[in-house]
Phi, psi and omega in degrees: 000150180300182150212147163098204178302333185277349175281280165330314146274353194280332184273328149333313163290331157292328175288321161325308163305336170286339178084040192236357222265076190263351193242196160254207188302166176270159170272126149308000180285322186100024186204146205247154170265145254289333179217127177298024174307308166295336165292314195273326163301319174301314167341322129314296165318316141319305172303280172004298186265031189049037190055033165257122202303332185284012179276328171289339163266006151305276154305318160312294146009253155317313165288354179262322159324258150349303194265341160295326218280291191317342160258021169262306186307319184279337160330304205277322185288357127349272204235338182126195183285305199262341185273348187285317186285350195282303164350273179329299168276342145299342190265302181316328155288002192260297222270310184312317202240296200315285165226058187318310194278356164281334210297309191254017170297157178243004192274131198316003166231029152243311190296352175267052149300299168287320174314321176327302178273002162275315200291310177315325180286321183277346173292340184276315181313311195264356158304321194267002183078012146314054197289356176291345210246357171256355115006279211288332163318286171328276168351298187288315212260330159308323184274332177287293198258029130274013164250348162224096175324334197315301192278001181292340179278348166257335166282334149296310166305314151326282180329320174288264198323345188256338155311321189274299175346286181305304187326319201256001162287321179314087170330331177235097213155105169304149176219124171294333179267328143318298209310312186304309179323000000 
């Protein structure tokens, strides 16, 4: 049985089936963080497994999966064949050497990692005036900080960036950097 913070998410995710679930994990703080998203994404897995709590690392899992696969793929649509495998090989060396045993932790100011470093990718995409990719930018980047307020200061920096982006993407936007070409 969890104990401890894993205990604390796992009865998140129990109330999340009751549909009782409103806020996100709790804090040492003495305060929860903004949204049950992660509880309700967990949430299959959980049913699944008969409520058993290693059924949450099991979902962490599978999203850390899911979210290397999704940034191996916005790599190779990026930049290409060598930059999706340089990618590819970075995470494998990360997910492999680095931190084999974060991979399936649930505790909530780890598991949103990788999902970040997805919003980061996806955020470049949309940088470049990808605009089919922002569903899922929204998407990512809402459930990371909600499962850890921590990180709302780098998906707010992402935004300003993918804000300044579209401006300068804009035809009637003075840009300095067009004008010298």
């Amino acid at each position: 049985l969890f104990t401890g913070d894993g205990a604390a998410l796992e009865l998140g995710t129990r109330h999340a089936a009751h549909m009782a679930q409103l806020v996100g994990p709790y804090s040492r703080f003495g305060w929860n963080h903004p949204g049950p998203a992660c509880f309700y994404l967990a949430l299959p897995f959980y049913t699944l497994f008969d409520q058993r709590g290693p059924a949450l690392n099991l979902f962490v899992f599978c999203a850390n999966l899911v979210s290397a696969l999704f940034v191996v793929m916005s790599a190779h649509r990026l930049r290409g064949d060598v930059f999706a495998l340089a990618v590819a090989a970075l995470l494998a060396a990360y997910e492999l050497v680095a931190v084999p045993a974060l991979l399936a932790n649930e505790w909530n100011p780890i598991f949103p990692i990788l999902p970040l470093l997805l919003s980061y990718f996806l955020a470049l995409r949309l940088a470049m005036g990808e605009m089919a990719v922002l569903p899922a930018f929204a998407g990512v980047a809402s459930v990371v900080v909600q499962t850890h307020v921590g990180f709302a200061p780098a998906v707010l920096a992402l935004c300003g960036i993918i804000w300044v982006s579209w401006r300068r993407l804009q035809p009637g936007v003075r840009n300095p950097m067009r004008d010298v070409a």
